[in-house]
N, C-alpha and C positions, 0 to 999 in steps of 0.2 A: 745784219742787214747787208745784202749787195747790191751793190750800184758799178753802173758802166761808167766807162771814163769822161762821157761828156756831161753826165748828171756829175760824175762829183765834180767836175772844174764850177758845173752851173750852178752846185748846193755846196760849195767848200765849207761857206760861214754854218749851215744850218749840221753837216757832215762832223764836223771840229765840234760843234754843241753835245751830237747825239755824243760823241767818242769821251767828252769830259763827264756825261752822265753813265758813264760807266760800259755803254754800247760799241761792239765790236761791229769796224764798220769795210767790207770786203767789199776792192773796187776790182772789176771783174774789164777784162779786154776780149766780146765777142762773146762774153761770154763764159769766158774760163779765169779764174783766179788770180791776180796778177799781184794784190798786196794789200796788206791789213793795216787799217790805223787803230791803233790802241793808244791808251792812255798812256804818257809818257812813264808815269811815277805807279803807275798801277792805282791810285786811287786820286777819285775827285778832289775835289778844292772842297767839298764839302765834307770830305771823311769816307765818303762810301767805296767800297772795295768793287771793282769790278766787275761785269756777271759770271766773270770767271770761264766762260765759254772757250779762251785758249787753251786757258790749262787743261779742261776736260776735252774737247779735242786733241791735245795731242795725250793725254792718259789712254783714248779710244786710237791713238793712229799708233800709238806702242804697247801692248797687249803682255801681259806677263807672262815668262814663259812657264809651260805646263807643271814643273817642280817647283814651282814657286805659288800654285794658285790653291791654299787650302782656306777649308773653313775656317772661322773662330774655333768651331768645337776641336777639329785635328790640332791645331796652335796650341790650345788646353791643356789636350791629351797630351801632345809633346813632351810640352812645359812640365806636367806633370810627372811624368816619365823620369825627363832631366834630373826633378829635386829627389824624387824618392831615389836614384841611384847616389846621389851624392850622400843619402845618411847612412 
């Protein structure tokens, strides 16, 4: 959720609720991004984990590089490669 800076001053209590229910909550100046409140400890008072939307944003803002991006099946094939050279 984003919210400008005078909704969150005006919705702090209700802002601080959504963020211990797990919700990543972007307060935006004009418009443009200014700062995230996330849950301190990563997860609620109740147990539940976050929706995790930081971590997969930044997995999507850091992209692996091109030698690094194989299938499952190449990883296999590798792997297999590897053991039969070692008998």
């Amino acid at each position: 959720m984003q919210v400008n800076i005078l909704e969150a001053k005006n919705r702090l209590s209700q802002l601080i609720k959504s963020v211990q229910a797990g919700e990543e909550v972007v307060i935006a100046n004009r418009g443009e991004p200014v700062a995230r409140l996330v849950p301190a400890h990563g997860v609620s008072k109740k147990g539940h984990v976050g929706s995790g939307q930081a971590i997969l944003g930044w997995i999507r803002s850091h992209p692996l590089p091109a030698y690094a991006r194989r299938s499952a099946e190449e990883i296999d094939a590798s792997i297999q490669e590897q053991r039969e050279s070692w008998e």
